[in-house]
C-alpha positions in Angstrom: 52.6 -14.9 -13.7 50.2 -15.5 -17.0 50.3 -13.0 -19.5 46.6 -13.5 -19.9 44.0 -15.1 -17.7 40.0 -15.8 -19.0 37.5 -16.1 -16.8 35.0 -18.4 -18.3 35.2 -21.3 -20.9 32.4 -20.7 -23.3 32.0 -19.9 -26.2 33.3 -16.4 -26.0 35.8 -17.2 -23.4 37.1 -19.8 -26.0 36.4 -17.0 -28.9 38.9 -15.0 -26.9 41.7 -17.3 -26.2 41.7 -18.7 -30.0 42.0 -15.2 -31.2 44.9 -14.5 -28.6 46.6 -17.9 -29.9 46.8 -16.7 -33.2 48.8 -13.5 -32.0 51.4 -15.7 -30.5 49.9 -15.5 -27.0 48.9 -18.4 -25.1 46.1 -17.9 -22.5 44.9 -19.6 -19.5 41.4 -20.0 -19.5 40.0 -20.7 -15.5 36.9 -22.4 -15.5 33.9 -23.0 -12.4 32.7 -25.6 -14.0 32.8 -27.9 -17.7 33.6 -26.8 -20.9 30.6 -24.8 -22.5 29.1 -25.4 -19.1 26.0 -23.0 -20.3 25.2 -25.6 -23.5 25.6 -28.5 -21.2 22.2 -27.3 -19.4 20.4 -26.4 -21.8 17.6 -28.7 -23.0 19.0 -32.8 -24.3 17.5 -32.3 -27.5 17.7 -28.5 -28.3 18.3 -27.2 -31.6 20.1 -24.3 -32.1 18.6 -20.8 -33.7 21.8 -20.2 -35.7 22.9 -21.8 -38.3 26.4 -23.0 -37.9 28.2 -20.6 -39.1 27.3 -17.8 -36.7 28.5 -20.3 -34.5 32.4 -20.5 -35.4 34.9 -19.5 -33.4 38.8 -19.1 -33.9 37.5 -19.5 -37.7 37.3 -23.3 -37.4 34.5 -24.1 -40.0 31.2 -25.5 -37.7 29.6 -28.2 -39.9 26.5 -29.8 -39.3 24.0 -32.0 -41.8 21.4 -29.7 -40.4 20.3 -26.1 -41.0 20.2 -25.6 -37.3 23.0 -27.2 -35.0 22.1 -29.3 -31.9 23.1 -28.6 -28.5 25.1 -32.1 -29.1 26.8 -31.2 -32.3 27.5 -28.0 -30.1 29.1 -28.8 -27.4 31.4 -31.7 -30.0 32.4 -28.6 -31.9 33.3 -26.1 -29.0 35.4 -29.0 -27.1 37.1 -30.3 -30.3 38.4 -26.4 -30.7 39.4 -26.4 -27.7 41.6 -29.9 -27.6 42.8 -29.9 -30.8 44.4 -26.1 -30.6 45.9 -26.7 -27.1 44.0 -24.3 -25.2 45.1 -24.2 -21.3 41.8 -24.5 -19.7 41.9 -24.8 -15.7 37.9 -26.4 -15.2 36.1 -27.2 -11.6 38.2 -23.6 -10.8 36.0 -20.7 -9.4 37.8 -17.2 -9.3 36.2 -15.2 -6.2 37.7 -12.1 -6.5 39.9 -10.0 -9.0 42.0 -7.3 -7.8 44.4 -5.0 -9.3 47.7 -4.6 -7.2 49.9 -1.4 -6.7 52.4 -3.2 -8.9 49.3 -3.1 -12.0 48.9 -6.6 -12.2 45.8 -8.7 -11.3 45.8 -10.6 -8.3 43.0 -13.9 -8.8 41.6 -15.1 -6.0 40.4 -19.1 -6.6 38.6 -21.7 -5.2 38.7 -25.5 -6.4 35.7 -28.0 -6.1 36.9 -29.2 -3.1 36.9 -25.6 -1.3 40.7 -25.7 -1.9 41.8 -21.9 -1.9 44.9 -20.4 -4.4 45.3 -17.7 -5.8 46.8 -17.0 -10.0 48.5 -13.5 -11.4 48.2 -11.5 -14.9 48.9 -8.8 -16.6 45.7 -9.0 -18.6 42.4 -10.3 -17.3 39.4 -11.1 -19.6 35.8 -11.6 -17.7 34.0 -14.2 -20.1 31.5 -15.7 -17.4 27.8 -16.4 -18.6 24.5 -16.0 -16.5 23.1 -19.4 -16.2 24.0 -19.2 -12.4 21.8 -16.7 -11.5 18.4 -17.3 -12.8 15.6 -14.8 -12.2 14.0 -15.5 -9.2 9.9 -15.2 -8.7 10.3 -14.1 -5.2 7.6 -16.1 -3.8 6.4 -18.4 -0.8 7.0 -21.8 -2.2 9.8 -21.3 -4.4 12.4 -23.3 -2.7 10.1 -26.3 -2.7 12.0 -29.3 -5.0 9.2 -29.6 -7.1 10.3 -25.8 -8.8 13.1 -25.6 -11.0 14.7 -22.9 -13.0 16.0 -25.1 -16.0 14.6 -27.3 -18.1 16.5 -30.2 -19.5 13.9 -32.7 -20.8 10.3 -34.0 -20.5 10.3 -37.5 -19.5 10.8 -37.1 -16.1 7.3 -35.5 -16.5 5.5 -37.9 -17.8 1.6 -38.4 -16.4 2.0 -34.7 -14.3 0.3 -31.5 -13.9 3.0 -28.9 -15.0 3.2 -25.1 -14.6 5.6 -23.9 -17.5 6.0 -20.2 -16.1 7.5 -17.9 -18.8 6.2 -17.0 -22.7 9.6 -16.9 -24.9 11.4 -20.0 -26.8 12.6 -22.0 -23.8 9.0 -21.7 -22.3 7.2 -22.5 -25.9 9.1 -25.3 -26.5 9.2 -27.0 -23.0 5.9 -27.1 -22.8 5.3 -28.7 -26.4 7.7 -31.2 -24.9 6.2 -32.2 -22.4 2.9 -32.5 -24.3 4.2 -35.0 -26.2 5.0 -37.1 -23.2 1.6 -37.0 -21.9 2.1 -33.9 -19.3 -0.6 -31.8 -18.4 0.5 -28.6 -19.4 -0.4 -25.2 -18.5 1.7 -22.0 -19.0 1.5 -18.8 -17.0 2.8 -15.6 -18.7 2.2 -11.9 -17.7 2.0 -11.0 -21.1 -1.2 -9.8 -22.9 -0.2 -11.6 -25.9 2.4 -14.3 -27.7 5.5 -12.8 -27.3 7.1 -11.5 -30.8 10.4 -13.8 -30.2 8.7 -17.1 -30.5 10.3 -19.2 -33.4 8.1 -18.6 -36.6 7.7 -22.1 -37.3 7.2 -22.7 -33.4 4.4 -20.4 -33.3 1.5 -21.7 -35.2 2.2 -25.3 -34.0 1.3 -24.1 -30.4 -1.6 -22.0 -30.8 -2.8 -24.8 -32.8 -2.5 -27.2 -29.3 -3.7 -24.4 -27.3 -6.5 -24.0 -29.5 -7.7 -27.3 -29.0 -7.4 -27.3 -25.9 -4.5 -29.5 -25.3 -2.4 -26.7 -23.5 -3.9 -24.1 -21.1 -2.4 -20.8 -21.9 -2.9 -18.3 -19.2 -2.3 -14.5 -20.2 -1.4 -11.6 -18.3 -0.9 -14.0 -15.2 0.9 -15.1 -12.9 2.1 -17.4 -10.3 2.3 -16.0 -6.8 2.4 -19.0 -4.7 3.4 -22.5 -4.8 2.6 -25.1 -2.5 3.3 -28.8 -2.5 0.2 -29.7 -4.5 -0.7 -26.8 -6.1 -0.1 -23.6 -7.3 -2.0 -20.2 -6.8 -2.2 -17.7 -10.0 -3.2 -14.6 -10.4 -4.8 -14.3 -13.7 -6.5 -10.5 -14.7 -6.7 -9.8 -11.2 -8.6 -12.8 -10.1 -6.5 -15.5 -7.5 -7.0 -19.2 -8.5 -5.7 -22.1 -7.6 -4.3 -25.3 -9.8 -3.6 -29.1 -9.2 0.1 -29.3 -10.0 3.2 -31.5 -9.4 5.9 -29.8 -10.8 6.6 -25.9 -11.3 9.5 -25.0 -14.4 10.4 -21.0 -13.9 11.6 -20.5 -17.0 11.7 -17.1 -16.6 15.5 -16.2 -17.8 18.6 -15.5 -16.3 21.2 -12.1 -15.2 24.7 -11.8 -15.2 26.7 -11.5 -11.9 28.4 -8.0 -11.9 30.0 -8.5 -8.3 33.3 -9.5 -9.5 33.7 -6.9 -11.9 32.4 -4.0 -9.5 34.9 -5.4 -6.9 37.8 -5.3 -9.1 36.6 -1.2 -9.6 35.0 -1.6 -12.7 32.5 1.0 -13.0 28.7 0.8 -13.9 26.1 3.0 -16.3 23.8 5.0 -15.1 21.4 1.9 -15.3 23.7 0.0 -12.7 23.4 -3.0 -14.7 25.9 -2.8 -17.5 30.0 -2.4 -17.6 31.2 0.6 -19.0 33.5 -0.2 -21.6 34.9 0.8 -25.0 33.3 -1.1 -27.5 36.2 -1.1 -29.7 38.3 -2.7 -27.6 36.1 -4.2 -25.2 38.5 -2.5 -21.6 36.7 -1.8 -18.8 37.6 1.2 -16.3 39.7 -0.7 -14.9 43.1 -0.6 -17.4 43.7 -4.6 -18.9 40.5 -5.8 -17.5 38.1 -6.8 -20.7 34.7 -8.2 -21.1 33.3 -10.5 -23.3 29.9 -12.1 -24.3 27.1 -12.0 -22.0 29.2 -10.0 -19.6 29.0 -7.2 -21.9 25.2 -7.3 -21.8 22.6 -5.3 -19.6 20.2 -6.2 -17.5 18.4 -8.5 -20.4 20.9 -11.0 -20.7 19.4 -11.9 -24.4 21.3 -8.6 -25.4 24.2 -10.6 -26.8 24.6 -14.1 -28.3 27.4 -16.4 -28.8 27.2 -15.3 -32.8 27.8 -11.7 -31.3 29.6 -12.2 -28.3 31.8 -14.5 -30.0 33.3 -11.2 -32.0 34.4 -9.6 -28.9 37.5 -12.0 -28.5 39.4 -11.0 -31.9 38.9 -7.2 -30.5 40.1 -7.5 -27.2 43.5 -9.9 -28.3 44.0 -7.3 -30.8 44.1 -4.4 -28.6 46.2 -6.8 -26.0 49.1 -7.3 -28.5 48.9 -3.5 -29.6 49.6 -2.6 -26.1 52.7 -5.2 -25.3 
């Protein structure tokens, strides 16, 4: 039986079992997919909003030539702390289920990859999974078609197309600026009456500048409500139109999972989207089961970062060894 067992290997998950190490425990970390899977999908050439250093973990200094780290100098860092401090990561592993048994330990249920069941046991169980499974879904006719897609990785592939970028934060902002500058027709949908206040300062002016000249159709307080194999059909102050397209990105953010968690009798708030936990200690209802990072978050998954969520680990090993 493991002492401890972390579900998730991101950041926080990684956080977690770097702050555990240092207390003489040795966690194992089970994994559905890679490393940092969540980095590994975001966009090739992304840079960072942090600066490094609200990027460390397990106090190993992050250091970068640049103000703002790239995705690749991210995903280098957060593998490097993992390999070079030993930490027992089981990847390609999904765990189904989590339930506590009468004799109070946790009882993992696991599936590998190849649909291979097990099972795994603990004493303590730490829930570290992100949300970049579970996009927010539109809901509409159309959605399924291949031409739609909820992430964005980079622009090339886009090259000479009509594209809908639906969405109006960062990822949105900066996909379609992208793929303007390989020679996509670009328009963006939003619902919102106005720029959204969480665009990057020094992103801002560079778009209205292209939307100004006409370069990028922005579309306020609209929507998409179909999509069809050559076109889409918006919605835009009441009025239905419809576009010339050849690709749809639904940037339109992501949600946790809380099925695992409410399974293992974890109990929600009165909002039915976030964990009720001590935020000193980072326990759930359920005795030895913790959260940490995004899993701690509500229904707006941007509620925690990984220079936030990143914190949660030192609490939670803390409390652990307190408790032994």
């Amino acid at each position: 039986m493991e002492q401890v067992i972390i579900i998730g290997a991101g950041p926080c998950g990684l956080s977690a079992a770097l702050e555990l190490q240092k207390l003489g425990i040795e966690p194992l970390i089970i994994e559905k997919h890679c490393l940092v899977h969540s980095i590994s999908l975001y966009p090739t050439y992304m840079t960072f909003f942090s600066t490094p250093e609200l990027l460390e973990i397990g106090g190993i200094p992050f250091t970068s030539p640049n103000d703002k780290p790239t995705r690749l100098e991210a995903m280098n860092y957060y593998r490097n702390a993992a390999l070079r401090n030993n930490v027992r990561v089981q990847s390609y592993t999904e765990v189904t289920s989590i339930r506590k048994t009468d004799a109070g330990h946790f009882d993992l249920s696991l599936t590998d990859r190849f649909g291979k069941q097990a099972s795994a046991q603990a004493r303590y169980v730490i829930v570290a999974t992100g949300y970049f499974d579970h996009p927010n879904l539109l809901g509409i006719p159309g959605e399924d078609l291949s031409k739609v897609t909820h992430y964005y990785r980079e622009a090339h592939p886009y090259s000479c197309t009509k594209v809908a970028v639906i969405g109006g934060n960062n990822s949105a902002i900066d996909a379609a600026m992208d793929l303007l500058r390989v020679g996509a027709d670009v328009t963006v949908v939003y619902r919102g009456d106005a720029y959204s206040p969480n665009i990057k300062p020094w992103v801002l002016p560079l778009f209205e500048s292209m939307v100004n000249k006409g370069r990028i159709r922005m579309m306020f307080r609209s929507q998409v409500v179909r999509v069809d194999e050559r076109s889409i059909t918006v919605v835009e102050d009441g009025e239905e139109q419809v576009l010339d397209n050849d690709f749809v990105l639904a940037l339109t953010g992501f949600r946790p999972d809380r099925g695992m968690l409410t399974e293992a009798g974890a109990e929600l708030d009165e909002s039915q989207t976030l964990p009720v936990y001590n935020p000193e200690t980072m326990e759930t209802t359920v005795p030895r089961l913790f959260i940490a990072g995004v899993a701690a978050s509500g229904s707006n998954a941007n509620e925690v970062f990984i220079e936030t969520g990143r914190l949660h680990g030192g609490l939670i090993a803390k409390h652990i060894v307190s408790s032994l």
